[in-house]
C-alpha positions as CSV (number, residue, x, y, z in Angstrom):
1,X,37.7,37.7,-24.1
2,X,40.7,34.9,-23.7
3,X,40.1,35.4,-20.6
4,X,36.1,33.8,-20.4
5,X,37.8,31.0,-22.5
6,X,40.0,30.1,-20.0
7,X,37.5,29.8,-17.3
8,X,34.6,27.9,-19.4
9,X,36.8,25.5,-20.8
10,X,37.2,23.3,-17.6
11,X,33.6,23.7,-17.1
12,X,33.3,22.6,-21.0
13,X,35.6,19.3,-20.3
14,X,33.7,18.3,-17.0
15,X,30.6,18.2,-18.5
16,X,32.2,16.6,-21.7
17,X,33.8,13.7,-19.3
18,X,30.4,13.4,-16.7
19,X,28.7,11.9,-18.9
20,X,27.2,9.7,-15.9
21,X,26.7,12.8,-13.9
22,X,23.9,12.1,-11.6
23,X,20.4,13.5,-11.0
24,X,18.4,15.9,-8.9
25,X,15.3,15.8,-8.0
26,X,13.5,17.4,-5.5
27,X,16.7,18.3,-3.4
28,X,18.0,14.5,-3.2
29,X,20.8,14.2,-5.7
30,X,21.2,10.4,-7.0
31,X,24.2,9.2,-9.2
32,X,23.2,8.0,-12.6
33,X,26.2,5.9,-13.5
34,X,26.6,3.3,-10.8
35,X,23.6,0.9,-11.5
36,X,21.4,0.1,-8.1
37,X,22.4,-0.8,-5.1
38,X,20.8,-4.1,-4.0
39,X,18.8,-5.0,-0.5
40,X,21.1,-6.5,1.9
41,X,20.9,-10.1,2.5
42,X,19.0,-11.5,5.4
43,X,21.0,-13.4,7.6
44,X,19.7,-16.8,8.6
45,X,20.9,-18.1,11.9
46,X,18.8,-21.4,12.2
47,X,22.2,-23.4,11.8
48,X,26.3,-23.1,11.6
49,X,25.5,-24.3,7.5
50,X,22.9,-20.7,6.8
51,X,24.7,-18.5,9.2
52,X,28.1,-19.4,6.7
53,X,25.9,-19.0,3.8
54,X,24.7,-15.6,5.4
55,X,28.0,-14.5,6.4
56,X,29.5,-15.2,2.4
57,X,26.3,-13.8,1.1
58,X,26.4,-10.5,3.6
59,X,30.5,-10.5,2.4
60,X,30.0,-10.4,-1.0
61,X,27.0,-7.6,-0.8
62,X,29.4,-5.5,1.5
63,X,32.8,-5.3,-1.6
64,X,29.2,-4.5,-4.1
65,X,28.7,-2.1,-1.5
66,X,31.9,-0.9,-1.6
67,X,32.2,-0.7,-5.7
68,X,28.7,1.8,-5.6
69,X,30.1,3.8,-3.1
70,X,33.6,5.0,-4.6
71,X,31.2,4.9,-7.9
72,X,29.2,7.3,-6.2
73,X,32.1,9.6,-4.2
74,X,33.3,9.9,-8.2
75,X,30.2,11.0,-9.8
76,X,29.6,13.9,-6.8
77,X,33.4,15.2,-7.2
78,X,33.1,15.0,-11.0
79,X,29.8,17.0,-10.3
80,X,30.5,19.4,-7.7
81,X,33.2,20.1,-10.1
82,X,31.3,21.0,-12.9
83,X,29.2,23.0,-10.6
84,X,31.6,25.1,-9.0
85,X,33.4,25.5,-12.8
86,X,30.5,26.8,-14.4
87,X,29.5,28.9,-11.6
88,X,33.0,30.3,-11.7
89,X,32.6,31.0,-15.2
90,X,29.4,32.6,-14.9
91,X,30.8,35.0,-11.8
92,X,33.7,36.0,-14.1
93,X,31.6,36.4,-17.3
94,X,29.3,38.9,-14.8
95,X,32.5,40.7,-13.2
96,X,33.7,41.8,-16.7
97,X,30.2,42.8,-17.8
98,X,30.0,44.8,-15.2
99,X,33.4,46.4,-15.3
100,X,33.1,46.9,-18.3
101,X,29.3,48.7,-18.6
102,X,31.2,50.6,-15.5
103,X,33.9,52.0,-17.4
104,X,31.8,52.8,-20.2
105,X,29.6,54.8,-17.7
106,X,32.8,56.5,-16.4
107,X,33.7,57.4,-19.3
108,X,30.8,59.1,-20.2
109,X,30.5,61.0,-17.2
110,X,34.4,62.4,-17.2
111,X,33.3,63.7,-20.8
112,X,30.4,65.7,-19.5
113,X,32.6,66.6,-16.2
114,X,35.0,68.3,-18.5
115,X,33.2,69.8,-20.8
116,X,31.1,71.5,-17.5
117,X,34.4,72.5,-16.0
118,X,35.5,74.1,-19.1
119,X,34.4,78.1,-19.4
120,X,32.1,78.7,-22.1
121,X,30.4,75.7,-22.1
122,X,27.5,74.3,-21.6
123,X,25.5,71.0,-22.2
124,X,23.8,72.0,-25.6
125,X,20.1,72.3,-25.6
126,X,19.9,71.6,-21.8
127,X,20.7,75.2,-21.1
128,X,22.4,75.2,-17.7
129,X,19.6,73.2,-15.7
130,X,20.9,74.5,-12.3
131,X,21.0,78.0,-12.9
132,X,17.4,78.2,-14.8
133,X,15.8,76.4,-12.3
134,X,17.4,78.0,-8.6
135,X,15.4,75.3,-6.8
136,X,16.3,72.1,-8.3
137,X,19.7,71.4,-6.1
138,X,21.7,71.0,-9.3
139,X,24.0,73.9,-8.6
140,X,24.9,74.4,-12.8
141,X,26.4,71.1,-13.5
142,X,24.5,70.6,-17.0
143,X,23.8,67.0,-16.8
């Protein structure tokens, strides 16, 4: 059981800490915590005074541009993080299920192997299926 502790808590403290995970919809993931990012300025060439004014305005968009994209880089590691931590967690909560309903079932079947392979006995109240019934393929296993 420690063990499925161990592997939901970082899963538990990336979802705690991505509070501004981003959104999916319809297959186009979006981040939510980096606001919007704005048009790109048109560039007016008419004259060396707008085509300064175009280059300071097209400077200024590009370090906004900048900002939302190592907002955006941050949100899809933090994300694909929390993804692959849960999914992790999942697998492993799975794994030991399955081991576990596995030794269970071997268990059970070493019990009735043994008391088969013991003389004298006999699955009680299932006779010896095999031998009562020569065509069924069972060959006097009792289970």
């Amino acid at each position: 059981m420690k063990r499925i502790v161990l592997l939901t808590s970082p899963a538990l403290i990336a979802v705690a800490l991505g509070a501004n995970a981003g959104t999916l919809n319809n297959g186009s993931w979006s981040p939510g915590g980096c606001g919007t990012l704005s048009e790109a300025p048109a560039v007016d060439s008419s004259s060396v005074d707008t085509i300064n004014r175009s280059i300071a305005a097209v400077n200024e968009w590009q370090k906004q541009v900048q900002s939302y994209d190592e907002c955006m880089i941050k949100e899809a590691n933090a994300d694909t993080s929390t993804i692959a931590n849960s999914a992790n967690a999942q697998q492993a909560r799975y794994r030991e299920a399955s081991q576990k309903i596995n030794a269970e079932a071997a268990a059970g079947r070493e019990k009735f192997s043994s008391q088969s392979s013991s003389p004298g006995i006999s699955n009680p109240g299932m006779g010896n299926p095999g031998m009562n019934n020569p065509g069924s393929g069972v060959s006097g296993q009792g289970y």
